[in-house]
C-alpha positions, 0 to 999 in steps of 0.5 A: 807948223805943229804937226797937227792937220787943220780941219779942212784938211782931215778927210771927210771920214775922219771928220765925222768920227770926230763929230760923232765922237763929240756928240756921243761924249756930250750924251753921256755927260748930259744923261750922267748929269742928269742922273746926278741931279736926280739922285739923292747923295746918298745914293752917290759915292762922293760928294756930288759937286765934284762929281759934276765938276769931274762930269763936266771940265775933263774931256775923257772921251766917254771916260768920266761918264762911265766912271760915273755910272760904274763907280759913282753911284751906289745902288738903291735900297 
């Protein structure tokens, strides 16, 4: 045994928190991606495949989405 609960074994509460946070880390990936893909590198701190890369591989739990919004982009002229 691992120490760690299988899902059946999670309440019903704690099942929905995790499926509530998956969706809303999916959202945030897919509307900063979708930014991404839209906005000129000029307009983007970085090169813009590792910020895709950084968007899409780590599961950061809203993290990555939010660097990008706060960090990543540089403000239109």
């Amino acid at each position: 045994m691992n120490g760690r609960p299988k899902w059946d074994e999670l309440s019903p509460g704690k099942q929905r928190l995790i499926v509530v946070g998956a969706v809303a880390e999916t959202v945030l990936k897919a509307v900063a991606l979708a930014d991404l893909a839209r906005r000129p590198s000029a307009q983007v701190r970085g090169p813009k495949p590792v910020w895709a890369v950084f968007l899409t591989v780590f599961n950061s739990v809203g993290a990555a989405p939010i660097a990008y919004w706060l960090f990543g982009r540089r403000k239109a002229d």
